[in-house]
Structure formats: structure tokens, C-alpha cells
PDB file of the backbone (N, CA, C, O) and the ligand in Angstrom, with CONECT records:
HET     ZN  A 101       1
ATOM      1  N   UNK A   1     -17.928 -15.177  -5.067  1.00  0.00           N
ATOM      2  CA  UNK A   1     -17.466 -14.974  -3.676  1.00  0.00           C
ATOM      3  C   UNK A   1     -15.937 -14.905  -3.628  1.00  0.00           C
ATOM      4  O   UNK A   1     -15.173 -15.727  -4.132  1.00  0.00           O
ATOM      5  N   UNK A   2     -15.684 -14.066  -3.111  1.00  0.00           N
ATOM      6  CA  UNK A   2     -13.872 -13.970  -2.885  1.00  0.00           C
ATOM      7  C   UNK A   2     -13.559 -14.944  -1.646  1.00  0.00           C
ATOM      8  O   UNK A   2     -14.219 -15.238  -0.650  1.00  0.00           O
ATOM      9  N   UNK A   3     -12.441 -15.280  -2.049  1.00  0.00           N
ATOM     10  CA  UNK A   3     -11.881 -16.203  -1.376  1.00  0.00           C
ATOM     11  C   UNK A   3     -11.383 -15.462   0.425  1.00  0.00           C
ATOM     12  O   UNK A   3     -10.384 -14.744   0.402  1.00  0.00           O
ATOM     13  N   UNK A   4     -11.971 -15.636   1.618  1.00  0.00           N
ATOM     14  CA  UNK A   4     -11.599 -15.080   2.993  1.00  0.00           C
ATOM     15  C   UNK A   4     -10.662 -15.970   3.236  1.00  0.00           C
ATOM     16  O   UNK A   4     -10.110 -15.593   4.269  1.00  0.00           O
ATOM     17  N   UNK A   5     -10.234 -16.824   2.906  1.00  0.00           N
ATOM     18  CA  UNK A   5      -9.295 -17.795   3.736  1.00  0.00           C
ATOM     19  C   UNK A   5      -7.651 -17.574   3.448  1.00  0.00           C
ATOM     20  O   UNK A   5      -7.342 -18.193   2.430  1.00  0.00           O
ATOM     21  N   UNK A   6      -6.600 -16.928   4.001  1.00  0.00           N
ATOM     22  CA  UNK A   6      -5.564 -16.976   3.909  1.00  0.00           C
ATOM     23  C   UNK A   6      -4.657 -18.232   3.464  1.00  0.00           C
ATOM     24  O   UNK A   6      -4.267 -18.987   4.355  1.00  0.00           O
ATOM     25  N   UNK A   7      -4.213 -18.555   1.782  1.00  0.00           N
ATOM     26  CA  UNK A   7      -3.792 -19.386   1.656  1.00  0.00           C
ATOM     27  C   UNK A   7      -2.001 -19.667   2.821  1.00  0.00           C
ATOM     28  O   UNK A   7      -1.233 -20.628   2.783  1.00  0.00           O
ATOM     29  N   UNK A   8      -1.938 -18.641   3.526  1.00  0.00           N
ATOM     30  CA  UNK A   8      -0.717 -19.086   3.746  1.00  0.00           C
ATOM     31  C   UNK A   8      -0.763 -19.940   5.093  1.00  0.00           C
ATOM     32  O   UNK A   8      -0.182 -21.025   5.069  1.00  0.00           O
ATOM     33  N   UNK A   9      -1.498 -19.482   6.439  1.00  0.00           N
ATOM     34  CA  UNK A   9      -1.819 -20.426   7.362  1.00  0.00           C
ATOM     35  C   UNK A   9      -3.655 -21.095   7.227  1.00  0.00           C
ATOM     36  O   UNK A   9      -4.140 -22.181   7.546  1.00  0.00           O
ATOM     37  N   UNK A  10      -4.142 -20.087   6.727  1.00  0.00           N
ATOM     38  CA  UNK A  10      -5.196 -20.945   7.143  1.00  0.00           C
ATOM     39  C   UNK A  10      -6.356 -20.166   7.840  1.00  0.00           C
ATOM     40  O   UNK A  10      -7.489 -20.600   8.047  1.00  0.00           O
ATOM     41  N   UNK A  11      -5.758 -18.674   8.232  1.00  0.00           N
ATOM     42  CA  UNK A  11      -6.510 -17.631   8.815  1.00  0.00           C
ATOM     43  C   UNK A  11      -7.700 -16.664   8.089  1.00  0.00           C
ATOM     44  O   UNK A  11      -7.964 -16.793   6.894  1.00  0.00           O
ATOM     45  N   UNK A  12      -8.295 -15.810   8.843  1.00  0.00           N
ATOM     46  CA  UNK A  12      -9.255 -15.107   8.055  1.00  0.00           C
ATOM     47  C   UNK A  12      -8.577 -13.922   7.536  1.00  0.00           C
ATOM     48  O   UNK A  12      -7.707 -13.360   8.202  1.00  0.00           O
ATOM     49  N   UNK A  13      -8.880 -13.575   6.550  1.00  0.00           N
ATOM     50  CA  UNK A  13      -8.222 -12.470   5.610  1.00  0.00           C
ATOM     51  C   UNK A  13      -9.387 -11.688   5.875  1.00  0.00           C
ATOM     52  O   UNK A  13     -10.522 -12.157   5.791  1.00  0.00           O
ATOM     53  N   UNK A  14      -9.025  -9.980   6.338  1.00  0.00           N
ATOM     54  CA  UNK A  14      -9.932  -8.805   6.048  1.00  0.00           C
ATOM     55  C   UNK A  14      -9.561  -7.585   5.937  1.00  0.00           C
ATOM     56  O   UNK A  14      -8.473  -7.117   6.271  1.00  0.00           O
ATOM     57  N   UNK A  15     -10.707  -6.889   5.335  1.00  0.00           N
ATOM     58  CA  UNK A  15     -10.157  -5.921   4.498  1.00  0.00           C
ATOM     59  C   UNK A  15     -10.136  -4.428   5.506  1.00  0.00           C
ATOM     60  O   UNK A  15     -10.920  -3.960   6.332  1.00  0.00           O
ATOM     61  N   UNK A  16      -9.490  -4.217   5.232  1.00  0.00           N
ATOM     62  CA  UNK A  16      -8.842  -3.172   6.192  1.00  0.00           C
ATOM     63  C   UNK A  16      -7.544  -2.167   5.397  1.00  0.00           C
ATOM     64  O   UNK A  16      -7.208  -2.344   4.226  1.00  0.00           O
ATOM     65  N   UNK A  17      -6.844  -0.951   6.449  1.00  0.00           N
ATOM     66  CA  UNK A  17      -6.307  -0.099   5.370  1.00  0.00           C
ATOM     67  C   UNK A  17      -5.041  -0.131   6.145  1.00  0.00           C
ATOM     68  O   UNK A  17      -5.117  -0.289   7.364  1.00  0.00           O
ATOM     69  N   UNK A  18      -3.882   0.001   5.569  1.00  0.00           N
ATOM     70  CA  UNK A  18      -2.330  -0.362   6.505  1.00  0.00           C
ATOM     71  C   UNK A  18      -1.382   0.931   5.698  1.00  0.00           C
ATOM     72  O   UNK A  18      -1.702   1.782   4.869  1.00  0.00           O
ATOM     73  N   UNK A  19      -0.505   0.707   6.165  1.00  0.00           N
ATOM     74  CA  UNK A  19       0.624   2.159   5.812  1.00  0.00           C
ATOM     75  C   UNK A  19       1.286   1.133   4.954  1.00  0.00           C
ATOM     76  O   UNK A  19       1.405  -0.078   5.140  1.00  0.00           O
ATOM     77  N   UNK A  20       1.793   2.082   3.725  1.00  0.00           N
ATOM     78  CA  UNK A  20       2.941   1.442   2.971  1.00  0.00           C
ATOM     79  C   UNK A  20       3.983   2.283   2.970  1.00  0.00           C
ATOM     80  O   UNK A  20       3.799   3.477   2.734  1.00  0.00           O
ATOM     81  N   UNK A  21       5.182   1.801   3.224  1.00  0.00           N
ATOM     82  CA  UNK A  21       6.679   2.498   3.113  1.00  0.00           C
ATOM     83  C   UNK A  21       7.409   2.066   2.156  1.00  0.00           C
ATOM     84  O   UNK A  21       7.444   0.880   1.825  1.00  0.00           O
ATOM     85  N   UNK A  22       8.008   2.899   1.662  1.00  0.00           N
ATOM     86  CA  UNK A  22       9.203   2.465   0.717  1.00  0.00           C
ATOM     87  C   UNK A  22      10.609   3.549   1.212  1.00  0.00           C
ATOM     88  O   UNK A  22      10.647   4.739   1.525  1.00  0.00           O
ATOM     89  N   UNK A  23      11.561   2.593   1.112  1.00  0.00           N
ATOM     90  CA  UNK A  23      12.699   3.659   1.562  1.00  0.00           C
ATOM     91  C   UNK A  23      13.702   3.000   0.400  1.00  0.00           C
ATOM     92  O   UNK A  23      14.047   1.885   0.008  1.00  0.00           O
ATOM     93  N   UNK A  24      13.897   4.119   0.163  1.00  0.00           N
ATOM     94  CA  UNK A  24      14.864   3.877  -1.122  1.00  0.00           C
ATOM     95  C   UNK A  24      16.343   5.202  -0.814  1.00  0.00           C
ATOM     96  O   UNK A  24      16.298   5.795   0.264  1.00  0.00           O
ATOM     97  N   UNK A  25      17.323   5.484  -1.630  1.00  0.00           N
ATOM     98  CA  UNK A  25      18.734   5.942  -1.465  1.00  0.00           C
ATOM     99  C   UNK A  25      18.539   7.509  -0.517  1.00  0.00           C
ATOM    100  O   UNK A  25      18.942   7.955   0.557  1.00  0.00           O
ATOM    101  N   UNK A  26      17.762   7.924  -1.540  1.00  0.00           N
ATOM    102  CA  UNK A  26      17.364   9.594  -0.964  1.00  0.00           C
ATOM    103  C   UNK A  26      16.703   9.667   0.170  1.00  0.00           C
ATOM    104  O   UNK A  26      17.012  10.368   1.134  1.00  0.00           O
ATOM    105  N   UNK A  27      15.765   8.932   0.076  1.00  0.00           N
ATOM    106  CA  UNK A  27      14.658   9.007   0.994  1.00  0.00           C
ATOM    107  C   UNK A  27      13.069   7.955   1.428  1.00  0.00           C
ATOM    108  O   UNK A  27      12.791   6.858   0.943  1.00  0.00           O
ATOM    109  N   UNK A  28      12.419   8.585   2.258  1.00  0.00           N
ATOM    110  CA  UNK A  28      11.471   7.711   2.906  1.00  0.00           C
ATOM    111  C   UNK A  28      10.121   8.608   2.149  1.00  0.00           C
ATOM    112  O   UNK A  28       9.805   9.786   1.984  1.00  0.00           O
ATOM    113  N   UNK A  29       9.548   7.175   1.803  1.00  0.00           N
ATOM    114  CA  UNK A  29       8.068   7.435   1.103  1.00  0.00           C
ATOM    115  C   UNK A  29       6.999   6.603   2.071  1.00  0.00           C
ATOM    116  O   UNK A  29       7.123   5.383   2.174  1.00  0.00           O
ATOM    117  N   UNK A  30       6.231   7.122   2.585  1.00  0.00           N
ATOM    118  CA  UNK A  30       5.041   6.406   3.480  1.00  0.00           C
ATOM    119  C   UNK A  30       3.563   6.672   3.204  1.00  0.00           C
ATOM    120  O   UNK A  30       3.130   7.780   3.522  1.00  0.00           O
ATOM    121  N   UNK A  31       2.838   5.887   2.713  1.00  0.00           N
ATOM    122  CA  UNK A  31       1.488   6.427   1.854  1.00  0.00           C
ATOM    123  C   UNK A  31       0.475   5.537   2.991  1.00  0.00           C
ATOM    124  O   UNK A  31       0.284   4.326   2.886  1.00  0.00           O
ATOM    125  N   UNK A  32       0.094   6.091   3.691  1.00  0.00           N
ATOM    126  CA  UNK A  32      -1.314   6.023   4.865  1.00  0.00           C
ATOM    127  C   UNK A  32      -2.372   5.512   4.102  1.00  0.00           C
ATOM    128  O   UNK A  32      -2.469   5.605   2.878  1.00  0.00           O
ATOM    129  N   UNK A  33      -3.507   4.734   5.200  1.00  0.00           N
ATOM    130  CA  UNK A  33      -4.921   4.452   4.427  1.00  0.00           C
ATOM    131  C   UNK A  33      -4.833   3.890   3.531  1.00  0.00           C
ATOM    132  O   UNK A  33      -5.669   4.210   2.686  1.00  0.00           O
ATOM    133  N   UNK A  34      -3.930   2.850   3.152  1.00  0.00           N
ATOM    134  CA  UNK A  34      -3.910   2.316   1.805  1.00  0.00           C
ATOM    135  C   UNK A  34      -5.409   1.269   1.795  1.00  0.00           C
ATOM    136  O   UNK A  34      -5.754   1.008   2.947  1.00  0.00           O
ATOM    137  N   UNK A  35      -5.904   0.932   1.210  1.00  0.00           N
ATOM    138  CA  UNK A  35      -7.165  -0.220   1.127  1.00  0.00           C
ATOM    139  C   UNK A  35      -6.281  -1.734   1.080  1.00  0.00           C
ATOM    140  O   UNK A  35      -5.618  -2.048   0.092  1.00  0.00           O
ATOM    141  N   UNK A  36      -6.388  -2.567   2.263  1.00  0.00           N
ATOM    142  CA  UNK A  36      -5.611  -3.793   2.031  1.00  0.00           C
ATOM    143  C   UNK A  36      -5.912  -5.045   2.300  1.00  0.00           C
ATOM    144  O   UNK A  36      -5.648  -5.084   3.502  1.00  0.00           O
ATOM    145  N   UNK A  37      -6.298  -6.144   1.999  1.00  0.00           N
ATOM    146  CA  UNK A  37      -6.649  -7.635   2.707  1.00  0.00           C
ATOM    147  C   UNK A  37      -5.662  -8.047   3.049  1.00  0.00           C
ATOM    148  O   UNK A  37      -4.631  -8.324   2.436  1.00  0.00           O
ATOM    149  N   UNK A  38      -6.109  -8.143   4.678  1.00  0.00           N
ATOM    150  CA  UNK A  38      -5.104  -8.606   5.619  1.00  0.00           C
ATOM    151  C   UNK A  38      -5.222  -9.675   6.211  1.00  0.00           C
ATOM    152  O   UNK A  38      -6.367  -9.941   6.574  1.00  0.00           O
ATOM    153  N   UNK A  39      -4.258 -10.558   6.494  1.00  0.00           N
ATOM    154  CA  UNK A  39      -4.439 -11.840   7.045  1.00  0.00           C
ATOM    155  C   UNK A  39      -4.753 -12.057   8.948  1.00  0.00           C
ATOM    156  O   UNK A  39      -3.772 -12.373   9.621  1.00  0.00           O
ATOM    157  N   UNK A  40      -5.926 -11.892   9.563  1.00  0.00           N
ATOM    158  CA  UNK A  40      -6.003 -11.641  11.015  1.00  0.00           C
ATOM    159  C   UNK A  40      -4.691 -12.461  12.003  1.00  0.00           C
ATOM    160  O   UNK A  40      -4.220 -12.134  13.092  1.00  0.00           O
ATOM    161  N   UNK A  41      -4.361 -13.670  11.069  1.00  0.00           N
ATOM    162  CA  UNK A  41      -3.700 -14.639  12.045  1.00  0.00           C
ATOM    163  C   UNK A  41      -2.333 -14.550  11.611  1.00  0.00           C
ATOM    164  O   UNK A  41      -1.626 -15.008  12.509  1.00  0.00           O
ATOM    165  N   UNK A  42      -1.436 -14.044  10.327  1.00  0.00           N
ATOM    166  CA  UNK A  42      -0.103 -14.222  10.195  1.00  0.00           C
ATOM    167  C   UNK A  42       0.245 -12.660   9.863  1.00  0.00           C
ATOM    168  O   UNK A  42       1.428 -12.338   9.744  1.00  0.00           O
ATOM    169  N   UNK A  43      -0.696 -11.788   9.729  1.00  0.00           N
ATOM    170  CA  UNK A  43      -0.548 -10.428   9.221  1.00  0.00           C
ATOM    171  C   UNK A  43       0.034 -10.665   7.295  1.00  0.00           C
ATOM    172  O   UNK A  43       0.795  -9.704   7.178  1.00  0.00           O
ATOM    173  N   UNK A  44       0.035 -11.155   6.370  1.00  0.00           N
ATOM    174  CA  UNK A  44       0.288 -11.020   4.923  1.00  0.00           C
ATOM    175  C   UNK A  44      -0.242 -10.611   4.746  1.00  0.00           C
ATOM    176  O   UNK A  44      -1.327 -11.023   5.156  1.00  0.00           O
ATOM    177  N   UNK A  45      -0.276  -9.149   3.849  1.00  0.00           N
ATOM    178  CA  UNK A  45      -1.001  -7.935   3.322  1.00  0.00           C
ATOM    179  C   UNK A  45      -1.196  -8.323   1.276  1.00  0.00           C
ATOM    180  O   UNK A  45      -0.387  -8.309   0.348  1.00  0.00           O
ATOM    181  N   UNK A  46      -2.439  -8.572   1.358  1.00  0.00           N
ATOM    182  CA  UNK A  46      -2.870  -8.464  -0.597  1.00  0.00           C
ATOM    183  C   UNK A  46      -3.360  -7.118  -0.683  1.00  0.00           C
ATOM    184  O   UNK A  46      -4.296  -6.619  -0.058  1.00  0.00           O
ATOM    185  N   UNK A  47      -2.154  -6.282  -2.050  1.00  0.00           N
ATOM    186  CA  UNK A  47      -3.012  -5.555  -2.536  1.00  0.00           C
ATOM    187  C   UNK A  47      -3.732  -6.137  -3.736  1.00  0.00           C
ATOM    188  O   UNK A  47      -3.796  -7.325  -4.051  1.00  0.00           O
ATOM    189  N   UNK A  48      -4.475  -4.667  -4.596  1.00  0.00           N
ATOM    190  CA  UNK A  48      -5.344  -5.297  -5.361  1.00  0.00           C
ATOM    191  C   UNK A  48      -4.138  -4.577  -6.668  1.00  0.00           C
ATOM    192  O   UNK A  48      -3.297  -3.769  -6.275  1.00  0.00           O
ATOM    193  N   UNK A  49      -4.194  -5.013  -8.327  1.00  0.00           N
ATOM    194  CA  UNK A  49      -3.421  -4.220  -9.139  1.00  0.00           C
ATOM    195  C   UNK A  49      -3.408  -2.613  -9.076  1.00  0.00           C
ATOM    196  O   UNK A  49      -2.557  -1.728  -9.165  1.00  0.00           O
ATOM    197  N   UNK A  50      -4.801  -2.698  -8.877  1.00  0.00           N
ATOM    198  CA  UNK A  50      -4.932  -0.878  -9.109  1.00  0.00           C
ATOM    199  C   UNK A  50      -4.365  -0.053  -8.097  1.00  0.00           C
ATOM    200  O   UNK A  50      -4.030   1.127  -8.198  1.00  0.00           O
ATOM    201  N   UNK A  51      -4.260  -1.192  -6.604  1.00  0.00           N
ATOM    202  CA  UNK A  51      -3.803  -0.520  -5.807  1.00  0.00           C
ATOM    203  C   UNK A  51      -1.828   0.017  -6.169  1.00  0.00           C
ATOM    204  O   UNK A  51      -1.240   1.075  -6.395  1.00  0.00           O
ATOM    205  N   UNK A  52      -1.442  -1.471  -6.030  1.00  0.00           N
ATOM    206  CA  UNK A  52      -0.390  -1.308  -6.520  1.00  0.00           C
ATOM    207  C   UNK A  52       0.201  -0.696  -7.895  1.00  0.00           C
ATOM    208  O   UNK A  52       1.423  -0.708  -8.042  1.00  0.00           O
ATOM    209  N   UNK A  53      -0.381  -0.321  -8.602  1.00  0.00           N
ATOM    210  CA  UNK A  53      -0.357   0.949  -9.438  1.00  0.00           C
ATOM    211  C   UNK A  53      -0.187   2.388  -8.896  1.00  0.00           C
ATOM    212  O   UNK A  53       0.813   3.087  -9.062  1.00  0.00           O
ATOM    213  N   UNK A  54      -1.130   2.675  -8.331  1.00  0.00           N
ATOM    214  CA  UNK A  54      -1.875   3.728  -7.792  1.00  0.00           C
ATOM    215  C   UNK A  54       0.079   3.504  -7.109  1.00  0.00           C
ATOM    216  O   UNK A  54       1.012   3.996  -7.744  1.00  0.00           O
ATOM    217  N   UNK A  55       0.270   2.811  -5.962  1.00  0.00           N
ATOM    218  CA  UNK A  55       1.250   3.484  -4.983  1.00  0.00           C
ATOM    219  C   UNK A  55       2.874   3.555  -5.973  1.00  0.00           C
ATOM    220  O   UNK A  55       3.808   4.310  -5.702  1.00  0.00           O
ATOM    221  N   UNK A  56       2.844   2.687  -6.974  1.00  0.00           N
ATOM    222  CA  UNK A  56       4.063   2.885  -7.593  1.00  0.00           C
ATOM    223  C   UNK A  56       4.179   4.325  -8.592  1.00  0.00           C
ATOM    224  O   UNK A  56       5.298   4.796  -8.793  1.00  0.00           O
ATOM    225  N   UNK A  57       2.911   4.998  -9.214  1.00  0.00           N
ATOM    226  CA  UNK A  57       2.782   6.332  -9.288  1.00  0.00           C
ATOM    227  C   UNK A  57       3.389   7.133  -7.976  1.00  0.00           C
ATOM    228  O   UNK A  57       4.389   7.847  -7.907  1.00  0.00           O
ATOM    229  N   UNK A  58       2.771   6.894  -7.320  1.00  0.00           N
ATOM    230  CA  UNK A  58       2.932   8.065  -5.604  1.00  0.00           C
ATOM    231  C   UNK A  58       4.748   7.898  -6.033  1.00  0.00           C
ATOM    232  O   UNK A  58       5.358   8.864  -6.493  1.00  0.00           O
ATOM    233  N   UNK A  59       5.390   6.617  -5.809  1.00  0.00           N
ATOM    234  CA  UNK A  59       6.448   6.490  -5.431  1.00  0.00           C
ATOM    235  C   UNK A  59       7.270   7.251  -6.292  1.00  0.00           C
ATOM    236  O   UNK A  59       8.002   8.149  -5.875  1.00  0.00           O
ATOM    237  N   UNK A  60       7.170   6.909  -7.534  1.00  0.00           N
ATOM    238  CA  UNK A  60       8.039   7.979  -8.676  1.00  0.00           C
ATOM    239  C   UNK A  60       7.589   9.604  -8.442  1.00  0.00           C
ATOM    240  O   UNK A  60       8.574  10.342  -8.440  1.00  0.00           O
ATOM    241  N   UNK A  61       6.611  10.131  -8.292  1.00  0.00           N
ATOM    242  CA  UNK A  61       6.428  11.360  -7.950  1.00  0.00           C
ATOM    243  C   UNK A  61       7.029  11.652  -6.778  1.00  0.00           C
ATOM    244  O   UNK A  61       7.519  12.769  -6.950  1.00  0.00           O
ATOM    245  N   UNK A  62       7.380  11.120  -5.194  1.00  0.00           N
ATOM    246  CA  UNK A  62       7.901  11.203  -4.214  1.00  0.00           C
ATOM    247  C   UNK A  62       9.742  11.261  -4.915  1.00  0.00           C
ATOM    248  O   UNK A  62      10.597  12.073  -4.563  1.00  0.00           O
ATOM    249  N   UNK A  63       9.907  10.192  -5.904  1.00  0.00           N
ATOM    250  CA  UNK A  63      11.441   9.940  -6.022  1.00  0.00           C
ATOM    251  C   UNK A  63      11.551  11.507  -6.697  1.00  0.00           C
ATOM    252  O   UNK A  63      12.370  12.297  -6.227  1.00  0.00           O
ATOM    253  N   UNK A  64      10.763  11.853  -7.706  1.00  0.00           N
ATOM    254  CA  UNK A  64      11.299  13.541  -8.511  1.00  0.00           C
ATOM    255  C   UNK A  64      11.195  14.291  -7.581  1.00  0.00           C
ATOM    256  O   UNK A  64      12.140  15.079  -7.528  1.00  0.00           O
ATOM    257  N   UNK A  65      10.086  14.470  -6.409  1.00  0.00           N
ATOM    258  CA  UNK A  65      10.878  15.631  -5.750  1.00  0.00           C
ATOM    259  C   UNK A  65      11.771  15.893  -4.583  1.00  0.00           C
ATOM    260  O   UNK A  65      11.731  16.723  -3.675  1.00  0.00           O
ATOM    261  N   UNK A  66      12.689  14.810  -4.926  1.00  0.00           N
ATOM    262  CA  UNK A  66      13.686  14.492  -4.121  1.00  0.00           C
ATOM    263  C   UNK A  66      13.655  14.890  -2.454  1.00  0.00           C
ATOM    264  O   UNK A  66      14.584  15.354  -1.793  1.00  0.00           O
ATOM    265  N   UNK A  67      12.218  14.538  -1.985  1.00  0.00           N
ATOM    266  CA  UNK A  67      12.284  14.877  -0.215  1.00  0.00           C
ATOM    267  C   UNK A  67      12.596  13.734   0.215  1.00  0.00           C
ATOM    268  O   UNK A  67      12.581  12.629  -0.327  1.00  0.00           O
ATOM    269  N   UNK A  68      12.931  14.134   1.407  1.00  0.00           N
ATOM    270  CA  UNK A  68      13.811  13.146   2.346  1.00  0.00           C
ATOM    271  C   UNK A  68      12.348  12.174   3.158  1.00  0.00           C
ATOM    272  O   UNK A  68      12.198  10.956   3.246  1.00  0.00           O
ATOM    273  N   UNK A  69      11.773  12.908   3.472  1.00  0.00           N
ATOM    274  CA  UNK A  69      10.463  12.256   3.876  1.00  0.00           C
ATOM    275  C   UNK A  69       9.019  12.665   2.949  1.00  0.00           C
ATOM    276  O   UNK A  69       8.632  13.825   2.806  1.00  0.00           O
ATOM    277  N   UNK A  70       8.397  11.567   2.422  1.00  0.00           N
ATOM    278  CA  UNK A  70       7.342  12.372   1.998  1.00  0.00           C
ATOM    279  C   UNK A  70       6.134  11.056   2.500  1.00  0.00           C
ATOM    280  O   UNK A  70       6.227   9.835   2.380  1.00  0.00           O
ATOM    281  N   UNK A  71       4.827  12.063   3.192  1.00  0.00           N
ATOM    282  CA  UNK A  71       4.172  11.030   3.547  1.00  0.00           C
ATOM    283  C   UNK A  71       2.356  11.513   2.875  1.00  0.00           C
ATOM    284  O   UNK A  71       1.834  12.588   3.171  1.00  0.00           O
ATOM    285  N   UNK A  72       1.788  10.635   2.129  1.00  0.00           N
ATOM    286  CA  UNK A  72       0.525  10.546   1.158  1.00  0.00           C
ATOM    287  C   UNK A  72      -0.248  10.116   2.083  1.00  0.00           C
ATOM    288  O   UNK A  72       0.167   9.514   3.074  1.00  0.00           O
ATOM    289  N   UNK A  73      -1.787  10.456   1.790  1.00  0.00           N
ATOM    290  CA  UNK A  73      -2.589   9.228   2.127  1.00  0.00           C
ATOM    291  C   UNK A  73      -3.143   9.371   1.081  1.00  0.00           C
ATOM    292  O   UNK A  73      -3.410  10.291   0.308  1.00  0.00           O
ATOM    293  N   UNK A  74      -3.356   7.768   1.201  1.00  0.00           N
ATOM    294  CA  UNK A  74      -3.494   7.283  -0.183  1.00  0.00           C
ATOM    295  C   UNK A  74      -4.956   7.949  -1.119  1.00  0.00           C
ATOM    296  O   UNK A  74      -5.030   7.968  -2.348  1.00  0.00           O
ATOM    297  N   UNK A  75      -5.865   8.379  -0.296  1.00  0.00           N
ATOM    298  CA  UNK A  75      -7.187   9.166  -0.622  1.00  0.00           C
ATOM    299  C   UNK A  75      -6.776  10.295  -1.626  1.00  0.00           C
ATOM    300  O   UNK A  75      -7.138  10.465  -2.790  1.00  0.00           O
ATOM    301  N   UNK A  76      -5.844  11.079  -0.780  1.00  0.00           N
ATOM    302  CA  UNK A  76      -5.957  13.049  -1.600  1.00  0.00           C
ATOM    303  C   UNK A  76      -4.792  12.367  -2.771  1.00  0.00           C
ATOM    304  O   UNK A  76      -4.290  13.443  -3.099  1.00  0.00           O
ATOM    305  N   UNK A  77      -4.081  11.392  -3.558  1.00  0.00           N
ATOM    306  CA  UNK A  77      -3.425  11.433  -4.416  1.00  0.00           C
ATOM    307  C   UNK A  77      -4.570  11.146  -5.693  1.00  0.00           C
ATOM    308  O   UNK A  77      -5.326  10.175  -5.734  1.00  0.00           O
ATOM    309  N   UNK A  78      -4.522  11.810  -6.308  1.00  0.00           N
ATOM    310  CA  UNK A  78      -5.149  11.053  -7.932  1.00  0.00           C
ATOM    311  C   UNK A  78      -4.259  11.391  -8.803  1.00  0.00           C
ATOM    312  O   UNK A  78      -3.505  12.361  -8.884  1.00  0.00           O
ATOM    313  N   UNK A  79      -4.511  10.076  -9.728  1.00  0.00           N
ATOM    314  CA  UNK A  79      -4.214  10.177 -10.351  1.00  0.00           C
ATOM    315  C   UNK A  79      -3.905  11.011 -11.954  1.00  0.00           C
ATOM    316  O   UNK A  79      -4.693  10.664 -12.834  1.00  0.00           O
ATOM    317  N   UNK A  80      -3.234  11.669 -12.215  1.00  0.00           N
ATOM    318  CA  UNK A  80      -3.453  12.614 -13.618  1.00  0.00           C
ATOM    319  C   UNK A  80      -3.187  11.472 -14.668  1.00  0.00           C
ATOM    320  O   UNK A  80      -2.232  10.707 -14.799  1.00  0.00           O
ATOM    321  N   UNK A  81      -4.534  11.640 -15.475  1.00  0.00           N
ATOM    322  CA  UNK A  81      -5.168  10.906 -16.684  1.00  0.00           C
ATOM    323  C   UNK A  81      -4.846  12.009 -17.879  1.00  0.00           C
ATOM    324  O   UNK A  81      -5.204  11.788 -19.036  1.00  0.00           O
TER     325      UNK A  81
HETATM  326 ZN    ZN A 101      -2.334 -15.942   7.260  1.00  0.00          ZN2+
END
């Protein structure tokens, strides 16, 4: 059983999908639909590794083609194996 209880207050954690941004020198990266456990009562967002994999790929591909805005959802990216 996974743990529902938010170690930070005490709230219910559920799984649900939130926007991730990164803004870095050049530009703004925003990847939609991400898959995320969320805390109902303080909002703290857990990803899972693969997730956070998965978006630090997006992010280096967003940084090479140097756009000023680039926005993913997180679904249509795969990964090249
Ligand atoms: Zn909480």
C-alpha cells in the first residue's frame, strides 16, 4: 500500500496531473499533464523518478532549441531510446 498521508502536514495526498515550469536565462519551458501526488491540504507536489527524468529530457531538448517559450504536454513527448 502506498503511503496517502502527506508527511508534511498531515493531509491526504492524490494523484492528479499539474503543470511544470522551468524558466531558465533564454527562456520559459512549461510541460502540461504531468502525472503528480499532490498534497489536498498544503499543495507539495511528489514526482515519481521516471517522471522526473522524463521532464529533465523535455528540458534539455527545450534548452537546444533555444525558444523563448516552449510548452509540452507531457503525453506527445517520448522518449528516443
Ligand atoms: Zn500536506
Amino acid at each position: 500500500m502506498k503511503n496517502k498521508i502527506c508527511p508534511i502536514c498531515g493531509g491526504n495526498k492524490i494523484e492528479m496531473e499539474t503543470s511544470f515550469t522551468v524558466d531558465f536565462q533564454t527562456g520559459v519551458v512549461v510541460i502540461r499533464n504531468v502525472p503528480a501526488t499532490i498534497c489536498s491540504q498544503c499543495g507539495e507536489e511528489w514526482l515519481s523518478n521516471e517522471v522526473t527524468e522524463k521532464l529533465e529530457n523535455i528540458v534539455s531538448e527545450a534548452k537546444k532549441q533555444k525558444l523563448e517559450i516552449y510548452i509540452k504536454k507531457f503525453q506527445d513527448y517520448s522518449l528516443a531510446s
